[in-house]
C-alpha positions in Angstrom: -9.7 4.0 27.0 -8.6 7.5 26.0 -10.0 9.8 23.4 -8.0 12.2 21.0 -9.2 14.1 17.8 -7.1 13.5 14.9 -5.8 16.9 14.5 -4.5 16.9 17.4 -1.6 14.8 16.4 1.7 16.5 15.2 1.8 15.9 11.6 5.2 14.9 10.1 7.5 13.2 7.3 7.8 9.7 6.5 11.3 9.9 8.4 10.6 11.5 11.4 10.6 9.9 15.1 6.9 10.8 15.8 5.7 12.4 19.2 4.9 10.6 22.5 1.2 10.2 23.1 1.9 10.6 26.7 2.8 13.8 26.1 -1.3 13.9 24.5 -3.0 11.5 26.8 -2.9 11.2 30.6 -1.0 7.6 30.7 0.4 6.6 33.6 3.9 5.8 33.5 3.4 2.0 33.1 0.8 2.4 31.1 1.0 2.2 26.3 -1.3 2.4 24.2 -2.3 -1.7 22.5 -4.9 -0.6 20.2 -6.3 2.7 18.5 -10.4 2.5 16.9 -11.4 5.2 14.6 -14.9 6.5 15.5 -17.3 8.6 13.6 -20.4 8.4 15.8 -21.6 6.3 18.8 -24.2 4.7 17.3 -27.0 2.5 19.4 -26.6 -1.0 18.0 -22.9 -0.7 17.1 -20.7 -2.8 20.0 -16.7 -2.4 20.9 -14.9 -6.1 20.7 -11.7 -6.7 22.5 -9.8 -9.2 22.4 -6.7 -10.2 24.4 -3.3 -12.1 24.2 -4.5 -14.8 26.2 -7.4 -15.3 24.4 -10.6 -13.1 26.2 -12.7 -11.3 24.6 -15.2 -8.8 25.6 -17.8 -7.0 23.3 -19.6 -4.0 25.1 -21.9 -1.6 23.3 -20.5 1.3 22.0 -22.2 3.9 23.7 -20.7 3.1 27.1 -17.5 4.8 25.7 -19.6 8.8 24.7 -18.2 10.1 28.0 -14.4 10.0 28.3 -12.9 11.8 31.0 -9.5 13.5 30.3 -7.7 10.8 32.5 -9.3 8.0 30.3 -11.9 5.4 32.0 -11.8 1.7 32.3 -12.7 -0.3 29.0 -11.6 -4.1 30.7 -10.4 -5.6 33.5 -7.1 -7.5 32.2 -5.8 -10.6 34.2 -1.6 -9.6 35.7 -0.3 -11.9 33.4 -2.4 -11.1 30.2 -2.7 -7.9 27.6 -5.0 -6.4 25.4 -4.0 -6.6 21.8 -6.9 -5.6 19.7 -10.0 -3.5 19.6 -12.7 -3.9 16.8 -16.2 -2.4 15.7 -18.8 -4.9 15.0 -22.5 -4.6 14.6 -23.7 -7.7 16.5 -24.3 -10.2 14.1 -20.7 -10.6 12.5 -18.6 -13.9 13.0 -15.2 -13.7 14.5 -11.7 -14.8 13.7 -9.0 -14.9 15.9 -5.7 -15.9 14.7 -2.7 -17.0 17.1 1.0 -17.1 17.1 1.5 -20.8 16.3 -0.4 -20.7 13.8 -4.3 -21.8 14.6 -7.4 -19.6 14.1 -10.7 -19.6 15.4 -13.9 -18.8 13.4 -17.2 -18.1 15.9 -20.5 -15.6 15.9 -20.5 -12.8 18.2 -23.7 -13.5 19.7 -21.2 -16.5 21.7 -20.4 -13.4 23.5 -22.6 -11.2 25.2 -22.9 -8.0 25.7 -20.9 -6.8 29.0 -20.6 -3.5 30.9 -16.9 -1.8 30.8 -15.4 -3.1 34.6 -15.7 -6.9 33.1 -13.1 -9.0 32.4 -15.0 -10.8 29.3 -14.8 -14.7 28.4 -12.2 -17.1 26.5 -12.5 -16.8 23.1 -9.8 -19.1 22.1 -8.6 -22.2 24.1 -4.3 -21.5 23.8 -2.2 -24.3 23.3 1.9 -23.8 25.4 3.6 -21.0 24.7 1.1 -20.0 22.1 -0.7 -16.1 22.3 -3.4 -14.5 20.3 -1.7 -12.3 17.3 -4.6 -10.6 15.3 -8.6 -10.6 15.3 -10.8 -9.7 12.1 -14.1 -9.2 12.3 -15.7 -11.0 8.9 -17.2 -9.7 6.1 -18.9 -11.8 3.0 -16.5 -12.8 0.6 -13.5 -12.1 2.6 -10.1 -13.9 2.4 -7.7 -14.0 5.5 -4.2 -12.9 4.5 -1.8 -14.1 6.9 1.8 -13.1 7.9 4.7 -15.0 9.8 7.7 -13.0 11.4 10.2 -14.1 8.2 8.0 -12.3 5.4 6.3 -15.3 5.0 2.5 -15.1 3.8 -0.8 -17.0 2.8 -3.9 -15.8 1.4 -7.0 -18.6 2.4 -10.7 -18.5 2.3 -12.9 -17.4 5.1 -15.0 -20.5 3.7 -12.2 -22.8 4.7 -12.5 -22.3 8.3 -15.4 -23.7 9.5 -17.8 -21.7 12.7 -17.4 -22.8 16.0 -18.3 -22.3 19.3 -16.4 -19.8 21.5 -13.6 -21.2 23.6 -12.5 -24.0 21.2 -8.9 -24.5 20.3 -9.4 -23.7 16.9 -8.5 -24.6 13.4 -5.2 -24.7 11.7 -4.6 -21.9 10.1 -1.0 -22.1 8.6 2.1 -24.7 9.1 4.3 -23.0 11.4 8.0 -23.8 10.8 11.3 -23.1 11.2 11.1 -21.9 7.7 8.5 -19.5 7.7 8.6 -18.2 11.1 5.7 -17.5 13.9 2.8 -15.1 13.0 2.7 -11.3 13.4 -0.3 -10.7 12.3 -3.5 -10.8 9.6 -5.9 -8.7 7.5 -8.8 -9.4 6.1 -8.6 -9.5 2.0 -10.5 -8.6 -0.9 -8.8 -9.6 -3.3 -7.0 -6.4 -4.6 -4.8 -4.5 -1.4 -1.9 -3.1 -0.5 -0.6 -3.8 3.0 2.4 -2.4 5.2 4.7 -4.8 7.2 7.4 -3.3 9.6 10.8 -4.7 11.0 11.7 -4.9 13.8 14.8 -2.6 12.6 12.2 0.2 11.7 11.7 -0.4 8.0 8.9 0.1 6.6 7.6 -2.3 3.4 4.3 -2.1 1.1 3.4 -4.7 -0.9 0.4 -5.0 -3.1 -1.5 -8.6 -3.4 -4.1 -9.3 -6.0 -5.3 -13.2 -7.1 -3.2 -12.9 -9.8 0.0 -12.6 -8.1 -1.2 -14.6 -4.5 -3.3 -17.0 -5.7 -5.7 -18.4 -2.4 -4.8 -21.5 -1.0 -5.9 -24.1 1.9 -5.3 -23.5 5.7 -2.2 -25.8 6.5 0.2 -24.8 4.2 3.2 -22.4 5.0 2.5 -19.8 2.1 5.2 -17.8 0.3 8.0 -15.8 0.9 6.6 -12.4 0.6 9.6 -10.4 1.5 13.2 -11.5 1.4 14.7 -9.6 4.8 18.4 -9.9 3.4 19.3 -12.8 6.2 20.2 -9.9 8.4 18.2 -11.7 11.3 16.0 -8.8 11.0 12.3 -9.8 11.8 8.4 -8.4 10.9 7.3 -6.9 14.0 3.5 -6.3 12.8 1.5 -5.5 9.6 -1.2 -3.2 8.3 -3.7 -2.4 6.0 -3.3 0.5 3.5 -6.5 1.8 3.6 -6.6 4.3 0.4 -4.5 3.9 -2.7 -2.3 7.2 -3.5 -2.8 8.1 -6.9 0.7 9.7 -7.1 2.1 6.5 -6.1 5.3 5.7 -7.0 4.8 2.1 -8.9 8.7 1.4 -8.5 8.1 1.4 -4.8 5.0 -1.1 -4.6 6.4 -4.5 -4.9 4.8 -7.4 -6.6 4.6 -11.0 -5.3 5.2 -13.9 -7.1 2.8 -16.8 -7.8 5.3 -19.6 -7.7 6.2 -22.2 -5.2 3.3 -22.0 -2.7 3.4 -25.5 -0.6 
């Protein structure tokens, strides 16, 4: 784990390449950056969650992370054949979902895994079925919806409610019909009902779409959801997806594209 104030980084236009971060961390040339976690403060009973594309996760408290050297220090010891894909805040108590590339998710507390030191490997979170890998982890909130997107522009908005808790280390629940139709997943966010979200191709492309209930209605885990984006039958792909966190006023509306309601299966 690294640390780097946000005004440190370059600022630029929509268009521009960007700026390596190993020219603003000390990476070592085999090493890139997996995940990035804004942080205010490092408060006492808030705790880092990791999670990994073999399906380990590791929650540590957050205050074993105050002291960064400038060459970084270890955060968790990752197996030669696994990766770390994503790093979330929790406060202790929240229930986890992790969501994987065929299509299953698992819904389990946090307290199913205890608090480690940094130089741990952590425990299976999620029991992988072949050639499947973890995708995306949320940590849940009341009333939340999980909004989840397959490599085609495929998407699904469902009920936290529809996926039962389990213990950590299952296999998991469906969570959408994988197909040749819809594609593999990318990724998912947590939904509210009313957000705008960002997917990117693998081409570079870069797409926002707003979803509210009236235009993505919710709908049970194992369906294959609705074609979000039409990619132009280019073979282009969605490489990954991302909240947008604050609405611009100046918006341009032509630019924010609606879904439509019909044909969910």
């Amino acid at each position: 784990v690294h640390k780097l104030k946000v005004y440190q980084l370059p600022q630029a236009g929509r268009a521009a390449k960007g700026s390596s971060l190993k020219n603003l961390l000390s990476l070592s040339s085999e090493e890139n950056v997996a995940a990035i976690l804004p942080i205010r403060s490092f408060e006492e009973d808030k705790f880092i969650l990791m999670a990994t594309k073999n399906g380990i996760v590791k929650k540590s408290p957050l205050t074993e992370y105050v002291n960064i050297r400038t060459g970084g220090i270890r955060a968790i010891n990752i197996d030669g054949d696994d990766e770390l894909i994503a790093v979330r805040l929790t406060n202790g108590e929240q229930d986890i979902f992790l969501a994987t590339r065929n299509g299953m998710g698992i819904r389990f507390n946090e307290a199913d895994a205890r608090p480690m030191g940094r130089v741990t490997r952590g425990v299976i979170g999620v029991r992988l079925g072949k050639d499947d890998h973890v995708v995306g982890v949320e940590v849940l909130k009341e009333g939340a919806m999980i909004l989840t997107i397959t490599d085609k522009g495929y998407g699904k908005r469902t009920s936290i409610e529809e996926y039962r808790e389990q213990k950590r280390g299952g296999k998991g629940l469906i969570n959408i019909k994988v197909t040749d139709r819809n594609g593999p997943v990318v990724g998912i966010i947590q939904s509210f009902g009313d957000d705008e979200f960002m997917m990117i191709t693998d081409i570079g492309k870069i797409i926002r779409i707003r979803v509210d209930l009236d235009s993505l209605r919710t709908i049970g885990r194992s369906t294959q959801g609705v074609q979000l984006q039409d990619l132009g039958g280019e073979g282009s792909k969605i490489l990954t997806i991302a909240p947008v966190l604050e609405r611009e006023a100046d918006s341009d509306e032509d630019e924010i594209q609606d879904i439509a309601s019909s044909d969910q299966t």
